[in-house]
C-alpha positions in Angstrom: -52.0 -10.0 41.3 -51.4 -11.8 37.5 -55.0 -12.1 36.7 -55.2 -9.1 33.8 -58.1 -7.5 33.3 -59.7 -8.5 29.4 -59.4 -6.1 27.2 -62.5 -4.3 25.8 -63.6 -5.0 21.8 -62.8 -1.8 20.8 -59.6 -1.5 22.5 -58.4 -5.3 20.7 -59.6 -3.5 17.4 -57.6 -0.1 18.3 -54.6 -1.8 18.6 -55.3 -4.4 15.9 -55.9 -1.8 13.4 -52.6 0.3 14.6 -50.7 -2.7 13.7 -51.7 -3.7 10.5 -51.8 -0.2 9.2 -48.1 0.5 10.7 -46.9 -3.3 8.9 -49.2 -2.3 5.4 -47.2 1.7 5.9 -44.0 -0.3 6.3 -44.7 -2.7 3.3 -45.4 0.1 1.0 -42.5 2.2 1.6 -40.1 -0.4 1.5 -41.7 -1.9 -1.9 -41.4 1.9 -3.2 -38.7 2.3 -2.4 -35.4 2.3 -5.8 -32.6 3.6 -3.4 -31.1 -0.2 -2.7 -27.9 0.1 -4.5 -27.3 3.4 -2.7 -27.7 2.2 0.6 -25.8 -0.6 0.2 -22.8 1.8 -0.9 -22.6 3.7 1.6 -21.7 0.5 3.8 -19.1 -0.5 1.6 -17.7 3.4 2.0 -18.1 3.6 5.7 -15.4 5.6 7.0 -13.8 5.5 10.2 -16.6 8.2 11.7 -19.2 5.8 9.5 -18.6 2.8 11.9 -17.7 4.7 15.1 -21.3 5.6 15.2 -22.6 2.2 15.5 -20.0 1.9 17.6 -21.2 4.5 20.1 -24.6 3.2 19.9 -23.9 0.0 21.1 -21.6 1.4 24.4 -25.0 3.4 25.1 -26.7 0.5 25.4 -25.3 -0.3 29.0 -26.2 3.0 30.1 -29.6 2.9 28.9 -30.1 -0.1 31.5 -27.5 1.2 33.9 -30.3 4.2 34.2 -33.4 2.4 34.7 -31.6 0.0 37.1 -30.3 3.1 39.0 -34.2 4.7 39.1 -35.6 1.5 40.4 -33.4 1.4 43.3 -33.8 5.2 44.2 -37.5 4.6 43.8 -37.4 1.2 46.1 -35.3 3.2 48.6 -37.8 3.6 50.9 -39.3 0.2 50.9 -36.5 -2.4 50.4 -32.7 -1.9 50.2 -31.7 -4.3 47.1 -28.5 -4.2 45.0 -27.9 -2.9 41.6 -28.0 -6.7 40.4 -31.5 -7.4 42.1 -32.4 -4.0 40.5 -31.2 -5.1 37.4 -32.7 -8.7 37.6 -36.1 -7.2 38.2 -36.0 -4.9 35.5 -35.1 -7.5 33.1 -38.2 -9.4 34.4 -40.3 -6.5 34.4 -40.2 -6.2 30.6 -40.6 -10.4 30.3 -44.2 -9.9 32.1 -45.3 -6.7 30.3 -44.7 -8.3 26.9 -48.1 -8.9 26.1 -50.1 -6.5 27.9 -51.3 -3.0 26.5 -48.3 -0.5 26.8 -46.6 -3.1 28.7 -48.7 -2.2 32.1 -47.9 -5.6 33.2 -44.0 -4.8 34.0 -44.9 -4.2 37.6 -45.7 -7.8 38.1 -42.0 -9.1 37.3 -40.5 -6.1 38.8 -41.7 -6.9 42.1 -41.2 -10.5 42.0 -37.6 -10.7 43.5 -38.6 -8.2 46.7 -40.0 -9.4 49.9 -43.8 -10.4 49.6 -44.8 -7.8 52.1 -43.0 -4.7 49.8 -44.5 -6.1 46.5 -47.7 -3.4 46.6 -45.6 -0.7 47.7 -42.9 -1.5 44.7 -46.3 -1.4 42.4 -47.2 2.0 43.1 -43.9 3.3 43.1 -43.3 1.5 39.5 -46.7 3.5 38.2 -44.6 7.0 40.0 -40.9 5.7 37.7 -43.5 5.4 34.4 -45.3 8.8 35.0 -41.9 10.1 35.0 -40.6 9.0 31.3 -44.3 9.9 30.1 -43.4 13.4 31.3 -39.9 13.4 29.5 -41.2 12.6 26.2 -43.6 15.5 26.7 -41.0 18.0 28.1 -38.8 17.7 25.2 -41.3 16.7 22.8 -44.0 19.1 23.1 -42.0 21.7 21.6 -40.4 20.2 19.0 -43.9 19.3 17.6 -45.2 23.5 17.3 -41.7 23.9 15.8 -42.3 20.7 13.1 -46.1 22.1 12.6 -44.4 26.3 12.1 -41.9 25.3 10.2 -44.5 23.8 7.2 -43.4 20.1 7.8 -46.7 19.1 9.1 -47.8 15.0 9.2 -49.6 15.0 6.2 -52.1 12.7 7.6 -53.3 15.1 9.6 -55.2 18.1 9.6 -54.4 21.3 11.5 -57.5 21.3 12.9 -57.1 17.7 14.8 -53.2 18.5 15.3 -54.8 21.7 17.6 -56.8 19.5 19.2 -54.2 17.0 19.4 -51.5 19.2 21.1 -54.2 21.2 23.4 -54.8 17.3 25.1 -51.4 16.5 25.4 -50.4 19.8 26.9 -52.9 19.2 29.4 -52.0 15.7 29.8 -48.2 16.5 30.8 -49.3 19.3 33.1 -51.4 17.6 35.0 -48.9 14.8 35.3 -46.0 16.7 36.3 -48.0 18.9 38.7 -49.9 15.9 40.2 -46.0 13.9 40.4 -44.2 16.8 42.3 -47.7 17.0 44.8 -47.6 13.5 45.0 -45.8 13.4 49.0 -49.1 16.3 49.6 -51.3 14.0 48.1 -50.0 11.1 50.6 -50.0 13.0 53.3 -54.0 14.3 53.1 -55.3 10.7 52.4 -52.9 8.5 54.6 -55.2 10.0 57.3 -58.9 9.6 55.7 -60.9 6.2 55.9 -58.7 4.4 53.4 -57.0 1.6 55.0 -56.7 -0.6 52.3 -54.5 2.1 51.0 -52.8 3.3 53.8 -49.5 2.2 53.2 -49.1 3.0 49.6 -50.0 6.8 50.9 -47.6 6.7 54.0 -45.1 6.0 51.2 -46.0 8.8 49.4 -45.3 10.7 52.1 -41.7 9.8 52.1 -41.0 11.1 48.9 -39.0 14.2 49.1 -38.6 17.2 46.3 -35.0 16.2 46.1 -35.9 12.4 45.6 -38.8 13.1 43.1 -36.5 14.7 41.1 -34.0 12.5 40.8 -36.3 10.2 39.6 -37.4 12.6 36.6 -33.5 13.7 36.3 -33.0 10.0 35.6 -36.0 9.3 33.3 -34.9 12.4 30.9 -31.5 11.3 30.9 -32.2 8.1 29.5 -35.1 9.2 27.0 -32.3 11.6 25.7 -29.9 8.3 25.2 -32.9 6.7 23.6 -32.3 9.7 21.1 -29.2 9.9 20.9 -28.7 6.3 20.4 -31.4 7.0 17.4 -29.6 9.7 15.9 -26.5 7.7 15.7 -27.8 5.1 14.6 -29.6 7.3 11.2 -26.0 8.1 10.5 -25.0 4.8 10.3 -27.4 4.3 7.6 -26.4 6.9 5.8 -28.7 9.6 7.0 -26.9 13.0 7.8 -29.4 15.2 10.2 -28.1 18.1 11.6 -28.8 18.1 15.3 -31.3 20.3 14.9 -33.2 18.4 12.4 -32.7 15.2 14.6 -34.1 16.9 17.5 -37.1 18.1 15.8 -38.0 15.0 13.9 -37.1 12.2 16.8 -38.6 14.0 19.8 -41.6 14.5 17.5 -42.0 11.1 16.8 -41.4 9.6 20.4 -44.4 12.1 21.0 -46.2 10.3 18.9 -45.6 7.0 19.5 -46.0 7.2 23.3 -49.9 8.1 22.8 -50.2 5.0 20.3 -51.8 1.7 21.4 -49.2 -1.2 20.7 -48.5 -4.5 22.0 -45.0 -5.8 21.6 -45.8 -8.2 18.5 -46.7 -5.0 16.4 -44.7 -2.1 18.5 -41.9 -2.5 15.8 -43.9 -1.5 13.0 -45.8 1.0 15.3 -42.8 2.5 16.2 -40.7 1.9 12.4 -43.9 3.8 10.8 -44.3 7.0 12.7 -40.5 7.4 12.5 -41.1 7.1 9.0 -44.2 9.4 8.7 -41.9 12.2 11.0 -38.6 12.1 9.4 -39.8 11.7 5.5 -39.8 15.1 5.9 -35.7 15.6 6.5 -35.1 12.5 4.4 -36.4 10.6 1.6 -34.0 7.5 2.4 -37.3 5.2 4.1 -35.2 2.2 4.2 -32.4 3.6 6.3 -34.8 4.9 8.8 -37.2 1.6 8.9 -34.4 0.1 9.7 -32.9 2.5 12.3 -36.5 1.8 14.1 -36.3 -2.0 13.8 -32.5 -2.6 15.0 -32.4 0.0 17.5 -36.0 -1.8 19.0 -34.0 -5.4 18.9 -31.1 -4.2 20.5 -33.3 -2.1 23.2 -36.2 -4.3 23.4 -36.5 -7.2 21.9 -32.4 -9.1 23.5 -33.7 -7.1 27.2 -37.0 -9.1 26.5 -35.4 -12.4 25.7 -32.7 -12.0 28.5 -35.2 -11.8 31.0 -37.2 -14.9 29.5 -33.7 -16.4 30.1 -33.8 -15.3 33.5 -37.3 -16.5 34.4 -36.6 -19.9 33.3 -33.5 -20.6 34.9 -34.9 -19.3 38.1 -38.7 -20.6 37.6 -38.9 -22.9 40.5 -38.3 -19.9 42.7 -40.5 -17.5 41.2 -43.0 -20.0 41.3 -43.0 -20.3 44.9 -42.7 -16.5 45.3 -46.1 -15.9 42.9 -48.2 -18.0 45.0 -47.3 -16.0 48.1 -48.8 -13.0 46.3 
């Protein structure tokens, strides 16, 4: 179940490419940049409002997790009753295991470690149902706010209309088929759990299970937290002395997330990924690049990176037991 598939050549050069353009982006801007002494005043004239924001970002932070703990469990309903703090455990693992594969597809493999060996296949499809559903938030909210960027004459200069067009016509279709083929998804279980698929035939008996009411909870739950994602983002700009209005923030960051979730990354480079498209996007409400490098890179740490390394923590002071528990898989 740990074996991963090698990655093709040009996929390794994809990614490879994506990251060294993101750090040589990042290095550029930051070298160009002649706003230091500016920046470095507006910490020392914080006000109280200046410092509440960080402040608000950091008590997101628990809700953020509390959300994606809350999802799993929903999602695992059906298969294994666990507690918030197994829930919890195995998301924190989840992101330990994905670290280095491509868009961190290997997170099912911790998530499922801590449930019963004879759920762990089940928990794997239902984890690819709880990732469909985030994909489908970033497009929901940031669809639109990509024709409005492009209408309103900000477009990314590194692109031309042309492959922008072509660029929006494939998402669109990307996040209807996703959210038409996730609410069908019980229909689709249904039809197949009776054809000539038995190695499959519990994954689509589960489908079946999977009521209107509990699909969208699940999606409820996913948007919820991609908006705290934004939020937290938002907040986090102000700290750093860049004033959005919310309807430039709105714009700007749901554009970006758009972006960003159709780029390849691995988690070595997805800072600088992630620090340069926010760059690229928001340039246009804000010529203050070192602010909003640096919004990307702590708000990653703080939402990545410490999740990441707590989970490392957890693996190793429980090793001997998930070692017994991956060679029953």
């Amino acid at each position: 179940m740990f074996k991963n598939k090698k990655h093709t050549i040009p996929e390794n050069i994809l990614k490879a490419a994506t990251g060294i353009l993101a750090c040589i982006f990042l290095i550029y801007s930051l070298s160009t940049f002649e706003r230091y002494d500016n920046l470095l005043l507006t910490f020392k004239k914080g006000g109280f409002f200046h410092w509440q924001s960080l402040f608000l970002v950091v008590l997101l932070i628990p809700l953020n997790w509390y959300l994606e703990t809350v999802k799993w469990k929903i999602l695992l309903k059906n298969v294994e009753q666990i507690s918030l703090k197994t829930a919890f455990y195995s998301v924190l693992t989840g992101l330990t295991t994905g670290i280095f594969s491509p868009a961190r597809l290997g997170e099912f493999a911790g998530r499922v470690l801590l449930l019963k060996p004879k759920n762990r296949k089940k928990a794997s499809a239902l984890w690819a149902v709880g990732s469909v559903t985030m994909t489908i938030a970033v497009c929901l909210f940031g669809i639109p706010a990509l024709f409005v960027f492009i209408q309103s004459g900000r477009e990314v200069n590194l692109l031309e209309n042309t492959t922008v067009t072509y660029y929006l016509t494939v998402v669109l279709f990307v996040v209807f088929f996703l959210t038409l083929l996730y609410f069908l998804l019980p229909f689709i279980g249904n039809f197949l759990s009776g054809k000539t698929f038995n190695h499959f035939s519990s994954t689509f008996n589960l489908l079946k299970k999977l009521s209107f009411k509990h699909l969208l909870s699940i999606l409820n739950l996913s948007l919820l937290r991609y908006l705290v994602f934004c939020i937290q983002f938002w907040l986090m700009l102000y700290f750093f002395g860049v004033e959005l209005s919310p309807w430039e923030a709105c714009v700007g960051i749901f554009t970006a997330y758009l972006f960003i979730t159709f780029l390849p990354s691995v988690f070595l480079t997805e800072a600088a990924v992630k620090s340069s498209v926010f760059l690229l996007i928001l340039s246009a409400f804000s010529d203050n690049s070192v602010a909003i490098i640096s919004t990307s890179m702590l708000l990653w740490i703080i939402n990545l990176a410490i999740p990441t390394l707590l989970g490392v923590l957890l693996l190793t002071k429980n090793e001997e037991k998930f070692s017994e528990q991956v060679k029953k898989m």
